[in-house]
SELOZA-675170 format. One record per residue: residue in three letters; x, y, z of N, C-alpha, C in turn. Coordinates in Angstrom, 3 decimals. Layout:
BEGIN
NODE     r       n_xx       n_yy       n_zz      ca_xx      ca_yy      ca_zz       c_xx       c_yy       c_zz
NODE   ALA          X          Y          Z          X          Y          Z          X          Y          Z
...
//
This chain:
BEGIN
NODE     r       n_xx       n_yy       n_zz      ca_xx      ca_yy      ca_zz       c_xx       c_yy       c_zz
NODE   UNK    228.350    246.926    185.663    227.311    246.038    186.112    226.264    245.897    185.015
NODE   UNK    225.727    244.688    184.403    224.617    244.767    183.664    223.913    244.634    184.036
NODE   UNK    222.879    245.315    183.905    221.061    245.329    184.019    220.490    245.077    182.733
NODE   UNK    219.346    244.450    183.558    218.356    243.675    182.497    216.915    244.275    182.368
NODE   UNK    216.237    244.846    181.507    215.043    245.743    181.747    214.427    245.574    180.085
NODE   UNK    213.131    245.245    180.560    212.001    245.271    179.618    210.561    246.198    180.068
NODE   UNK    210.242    246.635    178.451    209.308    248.333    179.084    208.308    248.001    178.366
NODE   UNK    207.269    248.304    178.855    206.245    247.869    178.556    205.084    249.482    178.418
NODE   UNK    204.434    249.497    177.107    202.789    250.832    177.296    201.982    250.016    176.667
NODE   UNK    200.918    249.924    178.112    199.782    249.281    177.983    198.442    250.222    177.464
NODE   UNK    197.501    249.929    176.578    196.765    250.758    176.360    195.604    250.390    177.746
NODE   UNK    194.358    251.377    177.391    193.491    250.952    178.560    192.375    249.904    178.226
NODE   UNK    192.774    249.115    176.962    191.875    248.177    176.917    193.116    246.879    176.931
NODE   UNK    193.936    246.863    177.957    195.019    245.990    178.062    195.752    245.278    177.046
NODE   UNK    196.083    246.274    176.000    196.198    245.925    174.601    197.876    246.794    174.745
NODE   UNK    199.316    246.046    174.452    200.327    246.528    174.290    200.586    246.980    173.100
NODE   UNK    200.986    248.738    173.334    201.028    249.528    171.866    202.289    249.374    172.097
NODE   UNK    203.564    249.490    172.642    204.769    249.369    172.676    205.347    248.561    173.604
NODE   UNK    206.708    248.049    173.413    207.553    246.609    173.886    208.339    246.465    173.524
NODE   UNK    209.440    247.339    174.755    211.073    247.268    174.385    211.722    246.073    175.325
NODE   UNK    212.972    245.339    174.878    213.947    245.003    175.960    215.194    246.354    176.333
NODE   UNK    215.287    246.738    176.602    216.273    247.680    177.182    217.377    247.365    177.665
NODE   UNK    217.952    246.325    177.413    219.074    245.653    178.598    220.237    245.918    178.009
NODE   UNK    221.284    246.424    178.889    222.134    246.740    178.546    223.289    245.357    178.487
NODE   UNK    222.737    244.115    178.539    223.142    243.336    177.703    222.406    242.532    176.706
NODE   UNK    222.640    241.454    175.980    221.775    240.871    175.092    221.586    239.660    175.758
NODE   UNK    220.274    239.019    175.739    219.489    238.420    176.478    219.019    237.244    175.051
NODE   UNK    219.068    235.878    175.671    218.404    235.128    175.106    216.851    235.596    174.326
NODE   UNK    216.222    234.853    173.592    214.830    235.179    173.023    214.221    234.217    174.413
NODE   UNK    214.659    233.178    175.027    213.894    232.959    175.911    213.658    233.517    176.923
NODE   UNK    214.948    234.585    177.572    214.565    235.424    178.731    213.658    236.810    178.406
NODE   UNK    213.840    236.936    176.622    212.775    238.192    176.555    211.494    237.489    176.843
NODE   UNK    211.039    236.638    176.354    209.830    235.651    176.427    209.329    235.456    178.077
NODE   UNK    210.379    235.374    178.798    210.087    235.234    180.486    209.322    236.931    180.724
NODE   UNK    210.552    237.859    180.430    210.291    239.031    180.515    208.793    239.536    180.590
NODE   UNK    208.227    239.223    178.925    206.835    239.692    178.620    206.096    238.883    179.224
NODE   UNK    206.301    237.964    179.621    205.416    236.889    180.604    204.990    237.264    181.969
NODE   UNK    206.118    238.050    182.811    205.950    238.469    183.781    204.880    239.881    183.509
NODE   UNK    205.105    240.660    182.763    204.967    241.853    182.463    203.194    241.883    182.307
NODE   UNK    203.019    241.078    181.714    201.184    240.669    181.301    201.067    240.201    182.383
NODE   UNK    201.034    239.436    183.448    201.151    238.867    184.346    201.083    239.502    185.773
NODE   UNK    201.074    240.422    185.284    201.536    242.309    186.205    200.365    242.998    185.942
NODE   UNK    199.963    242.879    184.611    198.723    243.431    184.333    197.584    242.867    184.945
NODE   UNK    197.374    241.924    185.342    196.534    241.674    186.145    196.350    242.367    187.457
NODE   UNK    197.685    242.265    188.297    197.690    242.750    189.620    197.029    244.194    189.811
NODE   UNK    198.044    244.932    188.483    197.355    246.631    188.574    196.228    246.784    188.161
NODE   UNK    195.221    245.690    187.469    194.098    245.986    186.819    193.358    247.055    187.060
NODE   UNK    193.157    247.690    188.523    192.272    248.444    189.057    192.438    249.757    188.286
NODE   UNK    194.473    249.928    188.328    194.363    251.088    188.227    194.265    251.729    186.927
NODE   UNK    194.363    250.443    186.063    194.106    251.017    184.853    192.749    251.561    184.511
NODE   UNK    191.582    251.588    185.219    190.673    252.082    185.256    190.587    253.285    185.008
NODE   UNK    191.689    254.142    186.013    192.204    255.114    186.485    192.583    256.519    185.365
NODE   UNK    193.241    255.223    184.361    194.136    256.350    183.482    194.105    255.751    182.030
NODE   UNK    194.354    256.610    180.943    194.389    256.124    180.134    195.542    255.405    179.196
NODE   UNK    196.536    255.221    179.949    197.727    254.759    179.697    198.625    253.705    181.048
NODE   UNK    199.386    252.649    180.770    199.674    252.464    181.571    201.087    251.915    181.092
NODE   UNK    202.506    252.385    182.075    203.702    252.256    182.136    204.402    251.308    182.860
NODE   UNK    204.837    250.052    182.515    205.788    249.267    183.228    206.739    248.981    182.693
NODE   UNK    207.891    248.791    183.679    209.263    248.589    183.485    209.549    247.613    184.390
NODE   UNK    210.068    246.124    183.662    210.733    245.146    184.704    212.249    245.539    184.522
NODE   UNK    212.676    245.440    185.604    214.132    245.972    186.195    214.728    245.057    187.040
NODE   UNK    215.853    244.600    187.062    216.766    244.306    188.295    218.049    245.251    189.046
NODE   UNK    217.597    246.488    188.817    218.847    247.598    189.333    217.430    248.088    190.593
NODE   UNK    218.261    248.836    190.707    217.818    249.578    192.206    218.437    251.374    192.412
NODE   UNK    218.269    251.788    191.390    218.416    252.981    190.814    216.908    253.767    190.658
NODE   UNK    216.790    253.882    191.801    215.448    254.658    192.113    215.222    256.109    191.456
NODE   UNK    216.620    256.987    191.330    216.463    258.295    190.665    216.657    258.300    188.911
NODE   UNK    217.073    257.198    188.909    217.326    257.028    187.025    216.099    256.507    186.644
NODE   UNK    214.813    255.335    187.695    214.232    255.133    186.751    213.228    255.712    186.876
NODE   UNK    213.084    257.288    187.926    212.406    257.718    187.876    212.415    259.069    186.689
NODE   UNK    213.926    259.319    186.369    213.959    260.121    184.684    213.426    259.595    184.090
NODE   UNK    213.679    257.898    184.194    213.699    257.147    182.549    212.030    257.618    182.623
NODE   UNK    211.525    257.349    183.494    210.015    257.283    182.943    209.319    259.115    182.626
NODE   UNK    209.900    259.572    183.474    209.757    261.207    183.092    209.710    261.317    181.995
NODE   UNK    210.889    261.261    181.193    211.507    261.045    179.691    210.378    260.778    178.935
NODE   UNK    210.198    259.079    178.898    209.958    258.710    178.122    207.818    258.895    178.599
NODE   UNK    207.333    259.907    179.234    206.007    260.251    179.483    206.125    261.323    178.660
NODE   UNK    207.034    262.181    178.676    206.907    263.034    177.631    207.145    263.000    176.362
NODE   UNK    207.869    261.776    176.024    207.991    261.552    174.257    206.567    260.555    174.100
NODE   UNK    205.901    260.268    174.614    204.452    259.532    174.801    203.303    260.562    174.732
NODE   UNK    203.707    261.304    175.081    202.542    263.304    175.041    202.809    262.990    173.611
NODE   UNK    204.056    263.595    173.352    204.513    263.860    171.896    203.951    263.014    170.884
NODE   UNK    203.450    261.802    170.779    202.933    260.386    170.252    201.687    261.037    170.020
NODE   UNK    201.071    261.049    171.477    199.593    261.021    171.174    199.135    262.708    171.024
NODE   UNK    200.238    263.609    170.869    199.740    264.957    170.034    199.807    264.866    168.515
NODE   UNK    200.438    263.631    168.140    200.721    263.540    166.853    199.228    263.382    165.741
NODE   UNK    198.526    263.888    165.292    197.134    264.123    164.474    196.972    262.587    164.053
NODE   UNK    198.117    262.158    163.093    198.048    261.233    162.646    198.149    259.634    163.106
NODE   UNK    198.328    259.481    164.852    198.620    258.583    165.352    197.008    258.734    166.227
NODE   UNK    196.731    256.900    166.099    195.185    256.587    166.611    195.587    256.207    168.128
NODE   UNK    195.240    256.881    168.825    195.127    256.503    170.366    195.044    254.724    170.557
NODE   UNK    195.749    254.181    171.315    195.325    252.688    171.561    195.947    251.793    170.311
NODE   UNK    196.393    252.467    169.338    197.446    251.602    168.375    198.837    251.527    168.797
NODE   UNK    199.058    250.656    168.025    200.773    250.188    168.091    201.444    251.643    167.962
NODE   UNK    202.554    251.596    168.807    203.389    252.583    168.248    204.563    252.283    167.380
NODE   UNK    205.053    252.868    166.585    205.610    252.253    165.351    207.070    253.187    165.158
NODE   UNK    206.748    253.891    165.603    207.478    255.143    165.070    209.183    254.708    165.869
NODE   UNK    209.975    254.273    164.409    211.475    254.433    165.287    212.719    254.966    165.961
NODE   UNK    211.489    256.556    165.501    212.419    257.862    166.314    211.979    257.738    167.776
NODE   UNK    210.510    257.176    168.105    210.254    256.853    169.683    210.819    255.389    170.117
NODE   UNK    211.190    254.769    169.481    211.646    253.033    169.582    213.392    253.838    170.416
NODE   UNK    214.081    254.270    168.909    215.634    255.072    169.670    215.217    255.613    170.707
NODE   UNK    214.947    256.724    171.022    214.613    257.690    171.924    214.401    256.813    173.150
NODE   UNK    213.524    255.754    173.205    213.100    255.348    174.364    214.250    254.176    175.093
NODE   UNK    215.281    253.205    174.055    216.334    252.821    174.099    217.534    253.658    174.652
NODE   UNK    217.850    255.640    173.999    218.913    255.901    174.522    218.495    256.118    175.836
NODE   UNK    217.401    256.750    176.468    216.894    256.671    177.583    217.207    255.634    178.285
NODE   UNK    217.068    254.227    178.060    217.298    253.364    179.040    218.444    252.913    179.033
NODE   UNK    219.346    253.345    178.060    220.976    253.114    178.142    221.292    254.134    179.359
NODE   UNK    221.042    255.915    179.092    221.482    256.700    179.861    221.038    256.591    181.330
NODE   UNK    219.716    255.893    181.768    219.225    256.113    183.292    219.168    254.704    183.820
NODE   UNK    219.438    253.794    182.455    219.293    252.297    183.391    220.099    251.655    183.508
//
């Protein structure tokens, strides 16, 4: 079955430091484009709670794999610790790094 999933870390000044497609097939540039459309679009709704926290995690999905995407995000909260323990990485910047880009890809191959 293919699933289609785009991941989104919002900083708390609604500024995206990272922005994967994850899909375990390949997707037009126009459906990634729908994707991030919805995704900002989302940011509005949760606005409140970003108040809340200093990070914020979304994943658009069409599976229904409630225990995988609750690893995937386990996972990938703790390679996000790992980010922002890093000395040299500025809180609220892009993340760049393509050992967290893989990492966060085999993750959504293995749970999504």
């Amino acid at each position: 079955m293919a699933s289609t999933a785009c991941f989104i870390i919002v900083s708390r000044n609604d500024i995206p430091v990272y922005e994967a497609e994850v899909s375990s097939t390949l997707k037009k540039e126009e459906a990634a484009h729908q994707h991030q459309f919805i995704l900002h679009a989302a940011l509005d709704i949760v606005q409140d709670l970003a108040w809340t926290t200093s990070a914020l995690l979304m994943l658009l999905h069409d599976s229904r794999n409630e225990d995988g995407i609750k690893s995937f995000f386990q996972e990938v909260h703790e390679l996000y610790i790992k980010i922002l323990l890093n000395p040299v990485y500025v809180p609220g910047s892009r993340i760049t790094s393509s050992y967290f880009d893989t990492k966060v890809r085999g993750l959504a191959r293995k749970y999504l």
